[in-house]
C-alpha positions in Angstrom: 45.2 -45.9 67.0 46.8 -48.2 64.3 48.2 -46.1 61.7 49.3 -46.4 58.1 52.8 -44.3 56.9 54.1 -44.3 53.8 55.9 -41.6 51.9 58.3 -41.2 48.4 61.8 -40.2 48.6 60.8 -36.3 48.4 58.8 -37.0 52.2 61.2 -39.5 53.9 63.2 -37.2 56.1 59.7 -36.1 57.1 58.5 -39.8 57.6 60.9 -40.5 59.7 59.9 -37.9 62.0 56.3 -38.6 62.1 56.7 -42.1 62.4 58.8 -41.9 65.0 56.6 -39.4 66.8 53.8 -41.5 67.0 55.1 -44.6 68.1 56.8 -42.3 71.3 52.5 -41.4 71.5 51.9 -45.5 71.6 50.0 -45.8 68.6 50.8 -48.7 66.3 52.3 -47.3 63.0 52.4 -49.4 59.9 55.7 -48.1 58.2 54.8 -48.7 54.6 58.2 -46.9 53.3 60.3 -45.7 51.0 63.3 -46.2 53.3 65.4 -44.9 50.4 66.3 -41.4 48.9 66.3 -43.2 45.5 63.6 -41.9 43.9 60.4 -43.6 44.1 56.7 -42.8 42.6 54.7 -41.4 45.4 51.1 -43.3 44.0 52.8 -46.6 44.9 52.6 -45.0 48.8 49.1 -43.8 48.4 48.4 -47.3 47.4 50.1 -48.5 50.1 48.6 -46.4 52.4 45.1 -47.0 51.0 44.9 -50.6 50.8 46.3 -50.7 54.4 43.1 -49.0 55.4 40.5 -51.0 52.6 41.9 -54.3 54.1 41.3 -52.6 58.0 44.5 -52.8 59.2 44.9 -49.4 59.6 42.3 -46.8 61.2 43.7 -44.0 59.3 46.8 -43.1 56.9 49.5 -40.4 56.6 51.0 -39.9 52.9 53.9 -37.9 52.7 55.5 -36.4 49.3 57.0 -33.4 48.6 53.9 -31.1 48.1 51.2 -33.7 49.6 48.7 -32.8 46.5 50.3 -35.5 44.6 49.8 -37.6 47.1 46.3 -36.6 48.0 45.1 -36.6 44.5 46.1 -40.3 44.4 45.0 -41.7 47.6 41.5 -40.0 46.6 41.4 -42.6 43.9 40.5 -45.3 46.0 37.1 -46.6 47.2 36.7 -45.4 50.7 39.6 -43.1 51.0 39.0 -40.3 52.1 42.4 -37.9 52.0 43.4 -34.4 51.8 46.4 -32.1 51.9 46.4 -29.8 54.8 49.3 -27.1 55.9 47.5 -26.0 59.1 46.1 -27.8 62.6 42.0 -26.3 61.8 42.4 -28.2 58.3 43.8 -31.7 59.6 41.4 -31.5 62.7 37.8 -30.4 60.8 38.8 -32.7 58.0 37.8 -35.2 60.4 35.3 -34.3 62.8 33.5 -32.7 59.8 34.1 -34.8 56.6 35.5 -37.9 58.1 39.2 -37.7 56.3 41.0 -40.9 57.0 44.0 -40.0 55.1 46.3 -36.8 56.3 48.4 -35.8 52.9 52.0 -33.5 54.1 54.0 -31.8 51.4 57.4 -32.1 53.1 58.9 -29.2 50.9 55.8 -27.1 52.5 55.7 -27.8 56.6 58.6 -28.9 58.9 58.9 -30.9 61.0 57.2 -28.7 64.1 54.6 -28.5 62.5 54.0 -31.6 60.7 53.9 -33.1 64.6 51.1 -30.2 65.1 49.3 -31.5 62.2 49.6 -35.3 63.2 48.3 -34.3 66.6 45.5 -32.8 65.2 44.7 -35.3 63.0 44.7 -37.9 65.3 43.1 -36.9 68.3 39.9 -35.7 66.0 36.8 -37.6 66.0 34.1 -37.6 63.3 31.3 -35.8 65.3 28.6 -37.7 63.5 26.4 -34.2 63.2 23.1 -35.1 60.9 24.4 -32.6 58.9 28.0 -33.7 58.5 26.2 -37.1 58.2 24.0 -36.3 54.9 27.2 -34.9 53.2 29.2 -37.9 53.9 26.2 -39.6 52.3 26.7 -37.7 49.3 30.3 -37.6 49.0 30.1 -41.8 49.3 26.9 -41.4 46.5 29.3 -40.0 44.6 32.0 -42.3 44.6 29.8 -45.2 43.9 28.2 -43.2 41.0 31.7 -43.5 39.7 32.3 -47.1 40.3 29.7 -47.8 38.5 30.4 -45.3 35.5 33.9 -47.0 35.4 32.5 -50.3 34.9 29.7 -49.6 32.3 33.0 -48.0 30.4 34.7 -51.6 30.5 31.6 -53.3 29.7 31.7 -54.8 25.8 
């Protein structure tokens, strides 16, 4: 699986670990950074992360920060991004297979390293499982998003 990494200063220890994890597993990580304990802005690396996957060269993304909601809150900004925070293996496995996340969000302050490997794992090996009924809420979630578009652009219309 090709995947997208990026993290702020807060989530580079942790970064380093997941990264390094995955390309052990063969996958084809996209290292999007910080490589640096200066501090750093953690919506740059949702950005990074998100445009990696709107331009399809990534399948799915990891954002690391210190709590991972800053990070979620940002990547869920973007058209198509589907991202949440999750702390436990159930979360980061049903958030695909039922709501079709493409964006695992770790709070490095909140999971080690053990488990952030657990939650990778999880996250990775899921599978959307394309149930009707996991289907029509996808439908919905993606209604809304594009109800927003286009309430974003009738506010920037003259």
């Amino acid at each position: 699986m090709r995947l997208a990494v990026a993290a702020d200063h807060a989530g580079l220890p942790l970064k380093e670990v997941v990264v390094d994890y995955l390309s052990r597993q063969g996958h084809q990580v996209l290292d999007l950074g910080t490589d640096s304990a200066e501090p750093v802005d953690y919506p740059d690396y949702a950005r990074a992360v998100g445009e990696a996957l709107q331009r399809g060269q990534a399948d799915r993304g990891i954002v690391i920060c210190g709590s991972g909601v800053g990070a979620s809150i940002a990547a869920n900004k973007m058209r198509g991004i589907r991202a949440a925070v999750c702390h436990d293996p159930y979360s980061a496995r049903q958030g695909v297979e039922h709501d079709d996340m493409n964006v695992l969000c770790l709070g490095s302050r909140v999971v080690g390293p053990d488990l952030a490997i657990e939650l990778v794992r999880a996250f990775v090996s899921a599978r959307f499982s394309g149930e009707e009924r996991y289907r029509r809420r996808l439908e919905k979630v993606l209604a809304l998003e594009e109800a927003a578009g286009r309430c974003h652009q009738e506010a920037k219309a003259p």
